[in-house]
N, C-alpha and C positions, 0 to 999 in steps of 0.2 A: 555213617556212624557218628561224625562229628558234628554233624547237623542236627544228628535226632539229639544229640548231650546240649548242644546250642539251643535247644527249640524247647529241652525240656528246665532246663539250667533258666531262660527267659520267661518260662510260664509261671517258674517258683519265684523269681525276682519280680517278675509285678505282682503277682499272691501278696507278696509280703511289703511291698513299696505302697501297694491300695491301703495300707495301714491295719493287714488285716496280722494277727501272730497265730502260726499254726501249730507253737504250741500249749497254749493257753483254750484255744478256742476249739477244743476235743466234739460236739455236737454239730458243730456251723459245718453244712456242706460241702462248701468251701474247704474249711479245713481237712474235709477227707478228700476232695480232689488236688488239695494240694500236697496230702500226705502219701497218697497214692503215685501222685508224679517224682513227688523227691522219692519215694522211695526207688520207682521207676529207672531215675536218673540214679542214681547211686548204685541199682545195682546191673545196670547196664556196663557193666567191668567187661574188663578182657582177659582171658583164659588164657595162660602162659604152658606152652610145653618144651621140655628141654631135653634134646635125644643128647647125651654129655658119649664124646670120644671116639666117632664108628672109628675104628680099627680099616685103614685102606694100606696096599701098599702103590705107590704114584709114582708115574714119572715127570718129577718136579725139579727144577733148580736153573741154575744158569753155567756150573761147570761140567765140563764134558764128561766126566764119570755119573755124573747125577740124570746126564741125557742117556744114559745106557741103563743103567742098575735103579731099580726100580726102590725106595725106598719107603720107609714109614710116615704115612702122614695120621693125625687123629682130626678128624672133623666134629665138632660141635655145633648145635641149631638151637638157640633159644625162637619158638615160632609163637605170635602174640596171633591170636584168634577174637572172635566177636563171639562171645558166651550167650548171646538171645536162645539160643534154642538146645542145643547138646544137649546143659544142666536140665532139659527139661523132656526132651526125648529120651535121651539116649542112645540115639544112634551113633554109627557112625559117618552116616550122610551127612549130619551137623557137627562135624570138626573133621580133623585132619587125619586121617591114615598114618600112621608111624611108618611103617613097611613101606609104602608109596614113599615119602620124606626121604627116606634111606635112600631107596634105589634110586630117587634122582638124582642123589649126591653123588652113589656108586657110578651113575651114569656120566655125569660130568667130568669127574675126575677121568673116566676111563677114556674117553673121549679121543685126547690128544694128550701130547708134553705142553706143561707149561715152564714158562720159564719163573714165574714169582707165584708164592703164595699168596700174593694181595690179590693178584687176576683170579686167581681161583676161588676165593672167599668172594668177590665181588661180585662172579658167577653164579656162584650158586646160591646167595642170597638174592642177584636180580630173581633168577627161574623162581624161585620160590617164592617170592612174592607175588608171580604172575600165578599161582596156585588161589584155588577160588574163595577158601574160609582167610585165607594169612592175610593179616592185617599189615603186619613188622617182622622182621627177622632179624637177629644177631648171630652173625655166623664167627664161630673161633677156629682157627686152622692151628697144629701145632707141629711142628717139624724140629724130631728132637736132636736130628745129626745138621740141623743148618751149620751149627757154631760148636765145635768141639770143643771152646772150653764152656760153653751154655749146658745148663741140663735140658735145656728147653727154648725154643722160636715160639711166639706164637703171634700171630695177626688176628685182629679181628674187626670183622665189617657189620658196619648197622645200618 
């Protein structure tokens, strides 16, 4: 992906260095394969989705009551995708499953006890990145009984 934005970013940068202006010169060729490429490049964006809070209950923490009693945790995914095709299919072979996203989080958590919420967050943004459309992942963990006078923990891994 960073190559085709480099390759398309460098065909618009000599377009315009050969002294040619793509926006003046509406008719010239040229100007429409160069307005076809920047457009190309610009809109070769990344698709953001954001599953905000699943609801888990985990055995997380490092005190011996927290290794037993399984408590509230809320997991968050911001997951960055490569838009070439989805916006243009519509399938869902071209972007990511929500439902699959979840269960690997359910999965993980369920797994074992961890002892810190950072392992956890680290985890399940590595897996998810090994997912085939994710580009990037920001994962937010929130653990609202870590700190009884906090309303709220949260960690988050990118």
């Amino acid at each position: 992906l960073e190559f085709r934005r480099v390759l398309f970013r460098s065909s618009c940068e000599l377009f315009c260095r050969s002294g040619n202006n793509p926006s003046s010169a509406t008719s010239n060729e040229y100007s429409f394969v160069f307005k076809k490429c920047h457009a190309r490049y610009n809109t070769l964006e990344m698709l953001t989705i954001h599953l905000d809070r699943i609801h888990i209950l985990s055995s997380v923490g490092i005190h011996a009551h927290e290794k037993v009693e399984k408590q509230p945790l809320y997991v968050s995914v911001v997951l960055t995708l490569n838009d070439e095709n989805c916006s243009q299919t519509d399938a869902i072979s071209d972007t990511c499953d929500y439902s699959d996203v979840s269960q690997i989080i359910l999965d993980i958590v369920d797994k074992q006890h961890y002892n810190l919420i950072e392992t956890l967050a680290c985890l399940i943004r590595n897996t998810l990145l090994e997912q085939k459309r994710i580009q990037q992942v920001v994962v937010t963990i929130e653990k609202p009984r870590a700190v009884p006078s906090a309303e709220n923990t949260k960690v988050i891994a990118s």
